[in-house]
C-alpha angles and dihedrals in degrees: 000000000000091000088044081055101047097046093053083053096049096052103044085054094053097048097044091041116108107195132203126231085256102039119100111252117226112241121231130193091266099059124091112243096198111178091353111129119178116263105183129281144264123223124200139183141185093063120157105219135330111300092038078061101051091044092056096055092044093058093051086049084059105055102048082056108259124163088199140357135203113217115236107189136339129182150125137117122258089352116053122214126181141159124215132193108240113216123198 
C-alpha cells in the first residue's frame, strides 16, 4: 500500500510541477539517465501540499549539486514529509 502510495504521489506531483531553467528535474523511468549515477539522497518535512514537497526537495537537490532526483517515499497529513535519491 505505502509504494502504491508513493508512487500515486510521485506521480501527481510530477504532472501538476511547473520547473524553472535552474531547478533540478525529477527523473522518471522513461528518461535516460546517461552518465547519471546515484549520489545519495535529501530528505525534507513541513511541506504544505505536494508540489511544496517536491520543490523542496528539488531545491536541496540542487544544492548538493544534482542534476535529478527519484523520489523514495512522501506522506503525512497536514504536514507533508518525503526522501529522494539525488543523481549526479
Amino acid at each position: 500500500m505505502k509504494k502504491y502510495l508513493a508512487l500515486a504521489v510521485f506521480a501527481g506531483a510530477v504532472a501538476t510541477a511547473s520547473f524553472s531553467a535552474w531547478s533540478v528535474e525529477p527523473l522518471t523511468n522513461g528518461t535516460d539517465t546517461g552518465q547519471l549515477r546515484p549520489a545519495g539522497t535529501v530528505s525534507v518535512s513541513r511541506a504544505s501540499n505536494l508540489d511544496d514537497l517536491q520543490d523542496k526537495l528539488a531545491e536541496k537537490a540542487r544544492q548538493e549539486g544534482a542534476k535529478g532526483f527519484v523520489v523514495n517515499a512522501a506522506g503525512g497529513d497536514n504536514h507533508m514529509y518525503g526522501t529522494a535519491t539525488i543523481y549526479k
